[in-house]
N, C-alpha and C positions, 0 to 999 in steps of 0.2 A: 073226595074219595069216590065218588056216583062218579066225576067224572074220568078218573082213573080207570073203574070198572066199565063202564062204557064204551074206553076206548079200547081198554083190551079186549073188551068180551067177556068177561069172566061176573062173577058175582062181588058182591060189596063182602062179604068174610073172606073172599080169598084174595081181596085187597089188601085188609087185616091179616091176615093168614101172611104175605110175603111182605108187607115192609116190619115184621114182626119175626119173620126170620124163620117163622113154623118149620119144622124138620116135616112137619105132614102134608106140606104143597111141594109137588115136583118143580125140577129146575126150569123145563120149560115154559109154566104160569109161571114163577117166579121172575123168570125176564121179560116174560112178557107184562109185565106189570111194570117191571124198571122202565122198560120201554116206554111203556102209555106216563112214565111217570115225568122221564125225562124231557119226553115232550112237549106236555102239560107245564113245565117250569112247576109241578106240585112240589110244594112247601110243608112238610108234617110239625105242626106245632105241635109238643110235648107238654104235657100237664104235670109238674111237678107234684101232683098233690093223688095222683093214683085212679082219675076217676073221679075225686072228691072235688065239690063245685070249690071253684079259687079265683080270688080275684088278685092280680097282678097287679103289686105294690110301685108307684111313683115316687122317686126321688127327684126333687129339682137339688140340683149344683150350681151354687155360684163360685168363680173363678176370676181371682183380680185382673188375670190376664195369660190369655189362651196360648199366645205365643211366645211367653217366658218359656227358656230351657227349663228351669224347675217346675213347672205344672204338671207336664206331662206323668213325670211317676203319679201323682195325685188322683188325676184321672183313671188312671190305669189299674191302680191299688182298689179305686173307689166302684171300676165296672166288674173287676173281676169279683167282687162280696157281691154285685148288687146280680153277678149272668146266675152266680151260686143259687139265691136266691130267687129266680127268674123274674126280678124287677128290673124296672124300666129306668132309665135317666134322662133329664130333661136339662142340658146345658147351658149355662150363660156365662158369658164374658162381661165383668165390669169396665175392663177396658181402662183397669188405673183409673176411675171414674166416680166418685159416691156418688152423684143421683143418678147414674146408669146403675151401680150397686141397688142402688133404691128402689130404683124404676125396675129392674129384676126380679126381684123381691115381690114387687107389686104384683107383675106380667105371670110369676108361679102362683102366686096367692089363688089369682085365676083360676087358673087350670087345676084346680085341687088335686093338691099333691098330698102324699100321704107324707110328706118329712121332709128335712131340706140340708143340705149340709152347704156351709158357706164360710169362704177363704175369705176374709173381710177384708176392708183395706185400711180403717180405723180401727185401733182397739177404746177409742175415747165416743166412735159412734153410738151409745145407746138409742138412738134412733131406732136402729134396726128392730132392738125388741118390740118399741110401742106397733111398729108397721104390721109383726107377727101378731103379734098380741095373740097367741094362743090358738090359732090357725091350724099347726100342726108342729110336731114335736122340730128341734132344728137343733143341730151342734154345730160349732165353730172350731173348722180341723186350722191347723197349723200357728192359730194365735188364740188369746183370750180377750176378753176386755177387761180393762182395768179398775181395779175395784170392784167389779162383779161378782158376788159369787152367787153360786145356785144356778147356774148354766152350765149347757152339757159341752166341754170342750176336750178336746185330742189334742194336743202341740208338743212341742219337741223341746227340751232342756236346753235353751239358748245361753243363756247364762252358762252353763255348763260347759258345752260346746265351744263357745269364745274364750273362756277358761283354760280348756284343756289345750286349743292350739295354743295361745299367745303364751301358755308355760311351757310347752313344746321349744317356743322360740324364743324364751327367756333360757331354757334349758342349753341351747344350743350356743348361749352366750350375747346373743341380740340384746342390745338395749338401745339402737334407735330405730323402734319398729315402726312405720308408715300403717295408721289404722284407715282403712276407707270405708267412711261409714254408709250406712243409707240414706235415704229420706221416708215422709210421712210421719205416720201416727201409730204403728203398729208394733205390738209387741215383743214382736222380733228385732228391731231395729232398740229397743231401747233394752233388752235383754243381752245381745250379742256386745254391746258398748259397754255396757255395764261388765257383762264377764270380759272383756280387755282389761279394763281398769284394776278388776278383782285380781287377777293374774299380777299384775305390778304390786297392786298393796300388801299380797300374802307375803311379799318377798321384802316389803319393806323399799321399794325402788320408786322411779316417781316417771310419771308419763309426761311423755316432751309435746305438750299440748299444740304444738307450731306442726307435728305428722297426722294431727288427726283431722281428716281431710273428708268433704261430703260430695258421695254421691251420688246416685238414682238407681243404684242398682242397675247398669246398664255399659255396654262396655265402652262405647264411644265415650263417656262420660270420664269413667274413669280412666279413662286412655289421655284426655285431656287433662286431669288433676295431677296425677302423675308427671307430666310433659311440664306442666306449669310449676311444679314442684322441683324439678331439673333445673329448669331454667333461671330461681328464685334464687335456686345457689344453698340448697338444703343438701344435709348430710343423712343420709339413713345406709343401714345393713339389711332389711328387712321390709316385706310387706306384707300386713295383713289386711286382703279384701273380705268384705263381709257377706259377699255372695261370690261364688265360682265365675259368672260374669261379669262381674267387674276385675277378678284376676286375670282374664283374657285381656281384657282395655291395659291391664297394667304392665303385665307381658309386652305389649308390642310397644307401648312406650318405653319402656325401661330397653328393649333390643333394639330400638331405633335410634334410642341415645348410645351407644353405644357398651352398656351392660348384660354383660353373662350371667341365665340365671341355670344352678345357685351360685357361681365362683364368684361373682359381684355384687348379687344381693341374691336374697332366698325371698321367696314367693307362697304365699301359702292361701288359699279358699274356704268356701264355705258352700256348702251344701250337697256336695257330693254329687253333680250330676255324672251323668254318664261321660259328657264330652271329655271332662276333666282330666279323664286317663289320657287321652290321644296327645297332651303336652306334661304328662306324667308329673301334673300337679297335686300336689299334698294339701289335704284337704280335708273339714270337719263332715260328714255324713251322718244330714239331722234325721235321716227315717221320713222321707215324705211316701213314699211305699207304702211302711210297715203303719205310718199316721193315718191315712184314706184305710187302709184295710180296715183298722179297726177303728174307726170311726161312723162308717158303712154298716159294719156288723154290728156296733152296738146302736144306729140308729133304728137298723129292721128290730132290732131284741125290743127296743122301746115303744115301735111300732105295733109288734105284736106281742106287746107287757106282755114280755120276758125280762123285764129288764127297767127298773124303775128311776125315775132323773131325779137329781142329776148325775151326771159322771165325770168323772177328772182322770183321764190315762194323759200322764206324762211319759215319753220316748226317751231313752237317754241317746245321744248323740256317740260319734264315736270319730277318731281320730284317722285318718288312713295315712299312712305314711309310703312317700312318694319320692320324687329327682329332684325335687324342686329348693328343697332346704337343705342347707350345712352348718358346720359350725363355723365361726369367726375365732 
């Protein structure tokens, strides 16, 4: 600000006085201050706290992987709590990686962080905790570990979610559905299989264990299983991917064999990204958004006991219905 005033010429209150908006400085110190301002590249940081001395809370974030389509809402959910709050975020990518997971873990520990939210990529890790050991508060947004309890987790009703579509497509009259599962260790993945199964059993029907097909969450992958699937000389109506990008990998094999979706098989997803609309696919939407939002805010509440651990917010997922599915 000295050197704002400096270059206009004016005094240090009448600095304050126009990027404050004072109805009692004339318009021409006012520009003239814009002036000396924009030149200057000055920057006005704002104190969230009025005056009152504040220190500006760190979050390190870890992320299984930066360039999945589904992270991004995560991130995005987790900056907007944390711009609220005028804290800072510290990124990492495990890179589908546990000792790059670890080694992150480590590299924040460092830089002392006031809190930590981390997208795991094991829920059978308990490693992670020994690493924290009490360092600083941490929640686990979109999975849990198993068997743990008394940690602070956010995640989304997968069970539920794989539930609600695969009765969707039992509803529709499907019964030989193509399930394409995950890989790993994470909760998700043995959630969303589990609600497949559950959908068959309430109904009394029995799953044709020769569709249930593994992939990596990735769409080349399951662009492959699918293709290989064709070629085996299998019969199905239906597919359900267990991520939105693997219903892309399935899509273009199933168009490339020469099948119309839905008029020759229905196609249905999981997660709800955004792309998902631009092929007006029908899809589970687990709250990776509404997850990070409130994961975020109850990590600063913990940080600044408002708010005492542990906590358990489960999301419930929700069904969007889309072109992609018919009946048979």
């Amino acid at each position: 600000m000295r050197d704002v005033a400096k270059k206009a010429g004016v005094s240090l209150t009448t600095v304050s006085r126009a990027i404050n908006n004072s109805p009692s400085i004339s318009r021409e110190l006012r520009e003239a201050v814009m002036h000396a301002i924009r030149a200057l590249n000055y920057i006005r940081i704002r104190n969230p706290t009025s005056g009152k001395k504040h220190k500006s809370k760190k979050i390190g974030v870890i992320v299984s992987d930066v360039l999945s389509y589904g992270v991004g809402p995560f991130i995005r959910g987790i900056e907007e709590i944390a711009r609220r709050h005028a804290a800072s975020i510290i990124l990492f990518d495990s890179q589908n990686d546990l000792q790059i997971e670890e080694d992150n873990i480590c590299q924040i520990i460092d830089k002392t962080v006031d809190g930590l939210i981390l997208i795991s990529l094991s829920s059978e890790n308990e490693r992670i905790i020994d690493i924290i050991d009490d360092h600083f508060p941490f929640i686990l947004l979109d999975r849990y570990l198993f068997g743990k309890d008394g940690l602070n987790v956010v995640y989304s009703d997968n069970n539920f979610g794989a539930c609600l579509a695969t009765s969707y497509l039992l509803d529709l009259g499907h019964r030989e559905i193509v399930y394409i599962d995950g890989d790993g260790l994470s909760s998700i993945r043995r959630d969303r299989i589990d609600g497949f199964r559950r959908a068959f059993n309430e109904r009394n029907l029995s799953v044709n264990e020769k569709l249930i097909i593994k992939g990596n969450y990735s769409s080349s992958i399951a662009y492959k299983r699918i293709y290989e699937l064709i070629q085996d000389g299998f019969s199905f109506t239906a597919v359900f991917a267990s991520s939105d990008e693997m219903a892309f990998g399935a899509k273009r094999a199933l168009e490339e064999q020469g099948y119309r979706i839905p008029d020759d098989i229905s196609l249905l997803g999981y997660d709800g990204i955004e792309l998902s609309s631009t092929i007006s696919l029908t899809t589970v939407y687990h709250g990776a958004f509404e997850m990070a939002k409130e994961a975020t805010s109850a990590l600063i509440d913990i940080i600044d006991r408002r708010l005492k651990s542990p906590i358990r917010v489960v999301i419930q997922p929700s069904l969007i219905i889309r072109n992609s599915c018919k009946k048979v």
